[in-house]
Biopython code that builds the backbone (N, CA, C, O; Angstrom):
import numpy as np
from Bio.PDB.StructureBuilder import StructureBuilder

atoms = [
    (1, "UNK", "N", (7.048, 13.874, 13.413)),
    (1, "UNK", "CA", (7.386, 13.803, 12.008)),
    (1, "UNK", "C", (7.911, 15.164, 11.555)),
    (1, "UNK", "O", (7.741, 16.283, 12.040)),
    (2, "UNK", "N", (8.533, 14.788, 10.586)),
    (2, "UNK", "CA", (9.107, 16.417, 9.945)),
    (2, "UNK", "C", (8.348, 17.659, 9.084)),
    (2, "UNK", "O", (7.186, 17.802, 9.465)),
    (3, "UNK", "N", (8.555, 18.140, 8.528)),
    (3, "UNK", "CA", (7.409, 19.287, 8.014)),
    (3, "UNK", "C", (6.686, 18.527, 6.324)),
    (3, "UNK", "O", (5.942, 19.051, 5.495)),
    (4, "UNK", "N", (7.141, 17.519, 6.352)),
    (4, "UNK", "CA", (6.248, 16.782, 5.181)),
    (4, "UNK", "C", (4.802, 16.267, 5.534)),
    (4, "UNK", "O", (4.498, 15.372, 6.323)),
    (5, "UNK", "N", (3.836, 17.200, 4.611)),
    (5, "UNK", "CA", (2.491, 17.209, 4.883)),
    (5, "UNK", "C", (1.452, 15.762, 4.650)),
    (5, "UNK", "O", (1.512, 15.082, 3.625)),
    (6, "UNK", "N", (0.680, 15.519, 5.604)),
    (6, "UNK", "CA", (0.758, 14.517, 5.643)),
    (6, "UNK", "C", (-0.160, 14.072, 4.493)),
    (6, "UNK", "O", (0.006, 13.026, 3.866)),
    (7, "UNK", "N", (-1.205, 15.016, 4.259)),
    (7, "UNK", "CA", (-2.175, 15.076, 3.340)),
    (7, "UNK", "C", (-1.981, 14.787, 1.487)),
    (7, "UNK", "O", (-2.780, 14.352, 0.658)),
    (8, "UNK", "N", (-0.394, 15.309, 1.354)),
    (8, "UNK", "CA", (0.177, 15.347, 0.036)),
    (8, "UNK", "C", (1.217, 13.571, -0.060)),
    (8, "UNK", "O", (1.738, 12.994, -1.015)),
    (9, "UNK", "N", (1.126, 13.252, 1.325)),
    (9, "UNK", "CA", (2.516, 11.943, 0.959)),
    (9, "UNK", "C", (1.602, 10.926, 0.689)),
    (9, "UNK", "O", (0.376, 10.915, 0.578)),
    (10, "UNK", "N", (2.606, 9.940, 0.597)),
    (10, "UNK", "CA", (2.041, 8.408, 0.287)),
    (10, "UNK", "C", (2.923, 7.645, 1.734)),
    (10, "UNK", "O", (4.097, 7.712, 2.098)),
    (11, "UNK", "N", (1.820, 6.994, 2.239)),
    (11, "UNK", "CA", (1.704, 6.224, 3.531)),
    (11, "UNK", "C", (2.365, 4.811, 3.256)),
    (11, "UNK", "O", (1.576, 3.944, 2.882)),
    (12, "UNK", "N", (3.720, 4.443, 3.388)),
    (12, "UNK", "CA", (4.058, 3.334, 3.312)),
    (12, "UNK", "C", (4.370, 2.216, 4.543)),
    (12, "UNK", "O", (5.272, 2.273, 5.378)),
    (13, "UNK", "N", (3.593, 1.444, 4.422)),
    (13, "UNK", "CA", (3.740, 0.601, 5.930)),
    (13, "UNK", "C", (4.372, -0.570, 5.725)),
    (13, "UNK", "O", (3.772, -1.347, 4.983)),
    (14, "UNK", "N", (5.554, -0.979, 6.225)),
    (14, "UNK", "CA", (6.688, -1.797, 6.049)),
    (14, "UNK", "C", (6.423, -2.965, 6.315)),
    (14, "UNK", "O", (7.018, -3.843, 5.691)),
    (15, "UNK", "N", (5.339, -3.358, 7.437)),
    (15, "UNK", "CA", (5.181, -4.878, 8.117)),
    (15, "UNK", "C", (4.741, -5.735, 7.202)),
    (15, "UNK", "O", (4.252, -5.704, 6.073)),
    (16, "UNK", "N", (5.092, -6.603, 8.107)),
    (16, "UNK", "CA", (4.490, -7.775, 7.245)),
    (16, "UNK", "C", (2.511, -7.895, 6.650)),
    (16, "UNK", "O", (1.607, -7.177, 7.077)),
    (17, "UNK", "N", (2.398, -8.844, 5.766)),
    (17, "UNK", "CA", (0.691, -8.521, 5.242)),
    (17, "UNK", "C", (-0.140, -9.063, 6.109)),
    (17, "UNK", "O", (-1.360, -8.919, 6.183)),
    (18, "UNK", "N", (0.746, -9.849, 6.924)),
    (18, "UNK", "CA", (-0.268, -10.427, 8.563)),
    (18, "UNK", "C", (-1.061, -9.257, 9.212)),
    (18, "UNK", "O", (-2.237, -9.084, 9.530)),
    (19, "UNK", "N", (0.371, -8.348, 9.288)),
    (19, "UNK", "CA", (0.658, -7.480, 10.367)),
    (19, "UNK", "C", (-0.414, -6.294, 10.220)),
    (19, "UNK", "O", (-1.137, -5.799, 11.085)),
    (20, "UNK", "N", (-0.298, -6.011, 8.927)),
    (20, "UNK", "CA", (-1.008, -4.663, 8.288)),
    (20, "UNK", "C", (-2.480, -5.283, 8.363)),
    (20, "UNK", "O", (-3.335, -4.849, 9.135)),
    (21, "UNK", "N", (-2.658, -6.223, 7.579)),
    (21, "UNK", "CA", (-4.329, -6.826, 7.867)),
    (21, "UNK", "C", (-4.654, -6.425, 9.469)),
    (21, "UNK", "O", (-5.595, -5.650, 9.640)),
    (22, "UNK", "N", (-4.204, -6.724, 10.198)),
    (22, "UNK", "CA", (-4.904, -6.936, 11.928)),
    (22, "UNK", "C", (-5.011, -5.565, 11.752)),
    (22, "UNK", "O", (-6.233, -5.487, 11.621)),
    (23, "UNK", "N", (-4.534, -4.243, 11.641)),
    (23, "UNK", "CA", (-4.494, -3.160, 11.743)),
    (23, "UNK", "C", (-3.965, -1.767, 10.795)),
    (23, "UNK", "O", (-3.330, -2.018, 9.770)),
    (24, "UNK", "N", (-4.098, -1.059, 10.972)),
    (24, "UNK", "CA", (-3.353, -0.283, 9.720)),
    (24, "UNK", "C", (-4.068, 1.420, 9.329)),
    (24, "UNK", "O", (-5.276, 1.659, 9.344)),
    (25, "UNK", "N", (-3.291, 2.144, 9.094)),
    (25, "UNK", "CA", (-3.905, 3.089, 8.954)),
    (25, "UNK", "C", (-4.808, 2.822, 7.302)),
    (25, "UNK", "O", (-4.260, 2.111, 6.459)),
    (26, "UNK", "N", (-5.708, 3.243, 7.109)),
    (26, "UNK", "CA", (-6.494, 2.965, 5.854)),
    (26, "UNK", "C", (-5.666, 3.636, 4.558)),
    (26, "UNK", "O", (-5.480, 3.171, 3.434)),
    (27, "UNK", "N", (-5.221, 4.976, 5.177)),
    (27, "UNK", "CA", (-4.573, 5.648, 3.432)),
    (27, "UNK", "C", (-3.094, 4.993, 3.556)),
    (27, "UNK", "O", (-2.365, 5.964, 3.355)),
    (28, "UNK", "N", (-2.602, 4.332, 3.687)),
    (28, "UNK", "CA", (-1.714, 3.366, 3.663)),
    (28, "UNK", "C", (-1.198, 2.433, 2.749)),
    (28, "UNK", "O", (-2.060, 1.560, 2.653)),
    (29, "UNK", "N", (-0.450, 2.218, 2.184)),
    (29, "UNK", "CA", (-0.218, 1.165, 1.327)),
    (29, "UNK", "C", (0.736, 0.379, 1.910)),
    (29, "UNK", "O", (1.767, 0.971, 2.230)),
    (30, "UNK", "N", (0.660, -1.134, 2.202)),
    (30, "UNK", "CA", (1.217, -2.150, 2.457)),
    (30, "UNK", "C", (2.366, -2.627, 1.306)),
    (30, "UNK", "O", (2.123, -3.167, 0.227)),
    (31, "UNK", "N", (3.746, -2.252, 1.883)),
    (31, "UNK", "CA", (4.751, -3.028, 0.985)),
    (31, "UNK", "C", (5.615, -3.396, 2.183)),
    (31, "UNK", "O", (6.143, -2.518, 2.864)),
    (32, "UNK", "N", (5.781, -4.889, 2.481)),
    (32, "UNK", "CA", (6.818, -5.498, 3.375)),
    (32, "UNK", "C", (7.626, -4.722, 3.264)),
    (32, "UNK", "O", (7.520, -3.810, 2.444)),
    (33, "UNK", "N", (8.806, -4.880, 4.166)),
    (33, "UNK", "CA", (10.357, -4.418, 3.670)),
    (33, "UNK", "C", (11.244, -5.423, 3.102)),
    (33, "UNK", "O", (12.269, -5.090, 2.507)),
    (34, "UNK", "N", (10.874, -6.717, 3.270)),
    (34, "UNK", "CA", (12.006, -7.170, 2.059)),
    (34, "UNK", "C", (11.312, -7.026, 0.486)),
    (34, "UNK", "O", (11.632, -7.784, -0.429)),
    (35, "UNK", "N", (10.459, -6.084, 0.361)),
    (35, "UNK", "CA", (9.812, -6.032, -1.056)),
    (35, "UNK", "C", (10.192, -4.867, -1.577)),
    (35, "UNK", "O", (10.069, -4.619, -2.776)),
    (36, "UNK", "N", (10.889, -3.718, -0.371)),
    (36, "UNK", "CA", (10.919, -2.552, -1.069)),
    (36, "UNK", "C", (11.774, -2.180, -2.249)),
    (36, "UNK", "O", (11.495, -1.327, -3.092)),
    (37, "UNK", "N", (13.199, -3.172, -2.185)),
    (37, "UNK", "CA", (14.057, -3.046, -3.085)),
    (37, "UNK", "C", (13.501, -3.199, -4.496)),
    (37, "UNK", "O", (13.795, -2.611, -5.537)),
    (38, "UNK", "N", (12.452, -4.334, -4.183)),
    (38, "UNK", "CA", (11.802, -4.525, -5.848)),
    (38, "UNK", "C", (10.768, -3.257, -6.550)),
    (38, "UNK", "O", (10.515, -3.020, -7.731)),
    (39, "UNK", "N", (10.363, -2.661, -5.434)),
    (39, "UNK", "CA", (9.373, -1.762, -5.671)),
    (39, "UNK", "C", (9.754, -0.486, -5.479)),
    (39, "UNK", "O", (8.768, 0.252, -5.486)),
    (40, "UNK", "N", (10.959, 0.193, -5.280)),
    (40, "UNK", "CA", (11.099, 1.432, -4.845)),
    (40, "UNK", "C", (11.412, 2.452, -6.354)),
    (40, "UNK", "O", (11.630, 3.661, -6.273)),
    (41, "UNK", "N", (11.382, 1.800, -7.483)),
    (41, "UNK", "CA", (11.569, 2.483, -9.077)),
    (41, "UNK", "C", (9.815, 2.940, -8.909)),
    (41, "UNK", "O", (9.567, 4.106, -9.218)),
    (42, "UNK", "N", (8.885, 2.257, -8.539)),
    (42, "UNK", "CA", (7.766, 2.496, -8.679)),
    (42, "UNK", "C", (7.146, 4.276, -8.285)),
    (42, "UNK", "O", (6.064, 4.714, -8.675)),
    (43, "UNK", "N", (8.295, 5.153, -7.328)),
    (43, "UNK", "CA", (8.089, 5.657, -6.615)),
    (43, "UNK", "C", (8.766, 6.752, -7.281)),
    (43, "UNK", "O", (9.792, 6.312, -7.800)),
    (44, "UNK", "N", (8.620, 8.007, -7.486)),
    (44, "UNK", "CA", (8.673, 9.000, -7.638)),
    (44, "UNK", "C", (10.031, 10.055, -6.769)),
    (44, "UNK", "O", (9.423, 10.712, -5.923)),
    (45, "UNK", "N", (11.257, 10.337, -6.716)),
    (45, "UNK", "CA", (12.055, 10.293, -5.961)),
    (45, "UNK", "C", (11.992, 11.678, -5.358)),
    (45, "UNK", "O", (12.702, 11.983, -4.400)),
    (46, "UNK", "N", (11.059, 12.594, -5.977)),
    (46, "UNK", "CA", (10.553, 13.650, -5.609)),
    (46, "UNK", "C", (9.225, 13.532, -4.477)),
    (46, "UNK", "O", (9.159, 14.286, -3.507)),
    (47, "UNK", "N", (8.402, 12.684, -4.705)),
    (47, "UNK", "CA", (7.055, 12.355, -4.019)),
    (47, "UNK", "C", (7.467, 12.379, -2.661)),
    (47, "UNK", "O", (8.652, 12.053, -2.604)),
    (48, "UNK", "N", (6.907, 12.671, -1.350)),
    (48, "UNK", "CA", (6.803, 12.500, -0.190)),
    (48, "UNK", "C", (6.210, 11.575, 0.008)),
    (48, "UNK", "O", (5.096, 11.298, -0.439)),
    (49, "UNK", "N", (7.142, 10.718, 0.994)),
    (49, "UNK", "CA", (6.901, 9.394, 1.745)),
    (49, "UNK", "C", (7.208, 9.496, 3.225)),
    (49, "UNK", "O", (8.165, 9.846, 3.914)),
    (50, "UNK", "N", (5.905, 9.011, 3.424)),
    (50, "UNK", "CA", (6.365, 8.598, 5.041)),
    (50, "UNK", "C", (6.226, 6.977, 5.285)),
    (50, "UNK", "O", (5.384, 6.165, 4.901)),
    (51, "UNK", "N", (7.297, 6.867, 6.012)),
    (51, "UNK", "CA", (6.995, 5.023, 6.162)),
    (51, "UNK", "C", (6.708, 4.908, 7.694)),
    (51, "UNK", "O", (6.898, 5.796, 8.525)),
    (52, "UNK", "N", (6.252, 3.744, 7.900)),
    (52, "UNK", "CA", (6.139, 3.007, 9.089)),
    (52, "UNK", "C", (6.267, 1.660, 9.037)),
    (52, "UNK", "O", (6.612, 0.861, 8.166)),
    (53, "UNK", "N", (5.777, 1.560, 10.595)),
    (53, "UNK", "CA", (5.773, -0.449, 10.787)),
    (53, "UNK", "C", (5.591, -0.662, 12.457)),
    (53, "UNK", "O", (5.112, 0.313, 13.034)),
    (54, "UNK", "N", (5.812, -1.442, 13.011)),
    (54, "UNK", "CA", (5.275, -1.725, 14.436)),
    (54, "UNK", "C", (5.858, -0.761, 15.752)),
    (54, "UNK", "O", (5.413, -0.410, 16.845)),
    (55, "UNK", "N", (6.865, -0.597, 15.128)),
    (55, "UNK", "CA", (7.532, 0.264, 16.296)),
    (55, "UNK", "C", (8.659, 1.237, 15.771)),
    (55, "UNK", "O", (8.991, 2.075, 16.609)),
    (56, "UNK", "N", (9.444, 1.316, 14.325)),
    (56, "UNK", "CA", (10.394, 2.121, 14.133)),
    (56, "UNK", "C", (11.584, 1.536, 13.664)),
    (56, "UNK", "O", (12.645, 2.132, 13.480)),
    (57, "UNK", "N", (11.348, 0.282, 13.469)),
    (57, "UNK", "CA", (13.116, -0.322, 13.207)),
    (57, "UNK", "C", (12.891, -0.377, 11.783)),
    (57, "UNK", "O", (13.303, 0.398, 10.920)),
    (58, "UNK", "N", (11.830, -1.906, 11.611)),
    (58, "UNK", "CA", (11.860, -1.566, 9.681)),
    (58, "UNK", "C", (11.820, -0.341, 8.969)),
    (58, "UNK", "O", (12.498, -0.018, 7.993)),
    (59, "UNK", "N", (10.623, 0.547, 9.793)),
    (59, "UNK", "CA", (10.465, 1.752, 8.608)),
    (59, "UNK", "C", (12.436, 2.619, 8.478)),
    (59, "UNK", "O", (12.846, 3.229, 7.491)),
    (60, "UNK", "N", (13.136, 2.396, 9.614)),
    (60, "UNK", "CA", (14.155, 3.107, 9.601)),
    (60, "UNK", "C", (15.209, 2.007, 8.610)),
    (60, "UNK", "O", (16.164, 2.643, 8.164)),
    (61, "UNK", "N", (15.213, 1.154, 8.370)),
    (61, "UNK", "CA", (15.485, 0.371, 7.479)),
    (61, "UNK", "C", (15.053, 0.709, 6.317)),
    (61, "UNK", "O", (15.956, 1.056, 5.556)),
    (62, "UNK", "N", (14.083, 0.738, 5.921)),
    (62, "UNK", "CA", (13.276, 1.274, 4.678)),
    (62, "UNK", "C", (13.829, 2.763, 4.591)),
    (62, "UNK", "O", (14.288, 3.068, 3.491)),
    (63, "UNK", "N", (13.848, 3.488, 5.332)),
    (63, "UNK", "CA", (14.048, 4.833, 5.415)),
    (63, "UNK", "C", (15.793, 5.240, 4.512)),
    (63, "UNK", "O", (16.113, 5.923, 3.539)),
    (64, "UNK", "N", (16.448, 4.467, 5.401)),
    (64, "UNK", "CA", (17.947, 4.273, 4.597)),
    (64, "UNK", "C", (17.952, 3.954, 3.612)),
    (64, "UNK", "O", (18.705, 4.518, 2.818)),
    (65, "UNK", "N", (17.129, 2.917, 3.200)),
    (65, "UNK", "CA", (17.667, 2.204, 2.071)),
    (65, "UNK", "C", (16.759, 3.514, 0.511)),
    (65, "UNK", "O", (17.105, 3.527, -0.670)),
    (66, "UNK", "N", (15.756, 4.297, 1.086)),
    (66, "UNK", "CA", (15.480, 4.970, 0.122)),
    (66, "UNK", "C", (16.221, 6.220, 0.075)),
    (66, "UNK", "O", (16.052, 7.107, -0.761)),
    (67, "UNK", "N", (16.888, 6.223, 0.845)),
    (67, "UNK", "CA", (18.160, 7.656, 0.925)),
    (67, "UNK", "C", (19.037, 7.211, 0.085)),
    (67, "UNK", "O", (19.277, 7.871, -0.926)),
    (68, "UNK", "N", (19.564, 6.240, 0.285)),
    (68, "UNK", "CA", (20.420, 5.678, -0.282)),
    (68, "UNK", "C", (20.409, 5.225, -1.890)),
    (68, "UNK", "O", (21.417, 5.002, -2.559)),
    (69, "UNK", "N", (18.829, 5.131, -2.412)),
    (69, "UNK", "CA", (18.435, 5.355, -3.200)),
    (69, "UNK", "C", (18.177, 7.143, -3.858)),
    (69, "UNK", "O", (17.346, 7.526, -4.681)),
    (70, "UNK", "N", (18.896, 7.682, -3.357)),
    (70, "UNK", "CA", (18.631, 9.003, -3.745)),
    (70, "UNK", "C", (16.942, 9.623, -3.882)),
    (70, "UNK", "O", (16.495, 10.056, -4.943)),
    (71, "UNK", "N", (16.216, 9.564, -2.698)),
    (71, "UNK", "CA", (14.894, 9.893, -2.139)),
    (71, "UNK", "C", (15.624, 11.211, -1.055)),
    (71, "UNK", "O", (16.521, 11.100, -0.219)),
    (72, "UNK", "N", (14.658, 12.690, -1.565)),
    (72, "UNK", "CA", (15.340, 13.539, -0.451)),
    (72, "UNK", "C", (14.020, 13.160, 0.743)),
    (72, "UNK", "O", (14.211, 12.868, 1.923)),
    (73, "UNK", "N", (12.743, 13.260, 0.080)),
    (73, "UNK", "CA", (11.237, 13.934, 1.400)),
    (73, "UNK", "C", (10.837, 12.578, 1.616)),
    (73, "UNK", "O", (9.966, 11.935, 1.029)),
    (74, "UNK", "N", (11.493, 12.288, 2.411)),
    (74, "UNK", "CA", (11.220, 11.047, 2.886)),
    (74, "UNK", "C", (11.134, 10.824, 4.884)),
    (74, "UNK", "O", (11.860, 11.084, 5.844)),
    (75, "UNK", "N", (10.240, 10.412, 4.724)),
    (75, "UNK", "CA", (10.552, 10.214, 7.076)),
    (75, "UNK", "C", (10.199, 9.101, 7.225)),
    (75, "UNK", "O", (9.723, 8.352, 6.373)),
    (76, "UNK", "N", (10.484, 8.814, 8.767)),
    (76, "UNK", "CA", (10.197, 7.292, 9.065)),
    (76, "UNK", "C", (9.202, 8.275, 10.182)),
    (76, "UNK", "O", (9.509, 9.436, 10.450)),
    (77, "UNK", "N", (8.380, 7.807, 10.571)),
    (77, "UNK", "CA", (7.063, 7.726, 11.408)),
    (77, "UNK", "C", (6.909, 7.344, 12.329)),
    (77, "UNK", "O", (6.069, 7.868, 13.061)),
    (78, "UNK", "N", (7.796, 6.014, 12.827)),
    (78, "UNK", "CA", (7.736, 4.633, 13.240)),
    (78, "UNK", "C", (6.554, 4.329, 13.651)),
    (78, "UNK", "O", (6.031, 4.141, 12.553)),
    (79, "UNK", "N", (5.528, 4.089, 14.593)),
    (79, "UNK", "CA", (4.579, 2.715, 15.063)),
    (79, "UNK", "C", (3.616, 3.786, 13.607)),
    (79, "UNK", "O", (3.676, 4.952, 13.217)),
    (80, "UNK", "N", (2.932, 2.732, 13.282)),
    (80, "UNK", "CA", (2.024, 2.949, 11.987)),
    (80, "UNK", "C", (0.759, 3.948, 12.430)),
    (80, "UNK", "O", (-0.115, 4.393, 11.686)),
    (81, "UNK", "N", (0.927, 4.170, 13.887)),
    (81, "UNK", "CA", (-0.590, 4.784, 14.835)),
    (81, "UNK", "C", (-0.116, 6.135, 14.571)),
    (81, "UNK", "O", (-0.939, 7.018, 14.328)),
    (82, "UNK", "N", (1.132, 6.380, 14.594)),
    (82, "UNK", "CA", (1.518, 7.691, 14.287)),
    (82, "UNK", "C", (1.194, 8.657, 13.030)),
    (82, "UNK", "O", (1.282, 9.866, 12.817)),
    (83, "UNK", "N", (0.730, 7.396, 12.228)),
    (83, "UNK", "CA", (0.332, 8.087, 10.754)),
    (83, "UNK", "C", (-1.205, 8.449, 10.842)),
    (83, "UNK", "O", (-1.743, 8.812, 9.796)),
    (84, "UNK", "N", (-1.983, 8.381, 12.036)),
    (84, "UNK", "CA", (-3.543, 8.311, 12.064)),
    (84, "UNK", "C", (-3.798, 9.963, 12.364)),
    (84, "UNK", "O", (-4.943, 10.401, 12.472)),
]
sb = StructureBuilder()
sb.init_structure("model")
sb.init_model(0)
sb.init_chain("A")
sb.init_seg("    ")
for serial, (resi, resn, name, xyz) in enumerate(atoms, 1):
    if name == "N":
        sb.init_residue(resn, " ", resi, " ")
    sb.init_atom(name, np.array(xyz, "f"), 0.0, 1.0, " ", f" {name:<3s}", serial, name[0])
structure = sb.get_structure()
């Protein structure tokens, strides 16, 4: 991960609510990725985010689409174990 601390971000985990139930890091917050578009005003464009999800594809999906949203401190993580 990049020099965004992990202690100060907000833990966003992309999978599905199946997915996150079976497992998950605890400081984590569960938002699918087809939910993020609805939910990404919620978010602070300054705040540090790190995302994840099973292996690296959604969170890098998620990852774009909040760049693209004009988010600078943002990383993808990929597998969600990485955030532990």
């Amino acid at each position: 991960m990049s020099s965004i601390d992990k202690n100060e971000a907000i833990i966003i985990d992309v999978r599905t609510t199946g997915e996150f139930n079976e497992g998950a890091n605890p400081l984590s917050i569960n938002i699918p990725l087809n939910l993020i578009p609805v939910k990404i005003n919620e978010f602070n464009k300054e705040q540090a985010i790190i995302l994840c999800c099973a292996s690296g594809g959604r969170s890098e999906s998620a990852l774009n689409f909040f760049i693209a949203n004009g988010f600078k401190n943002v990383v993808n993580a990929g597998p969600w174990q990485n955030t532990l």
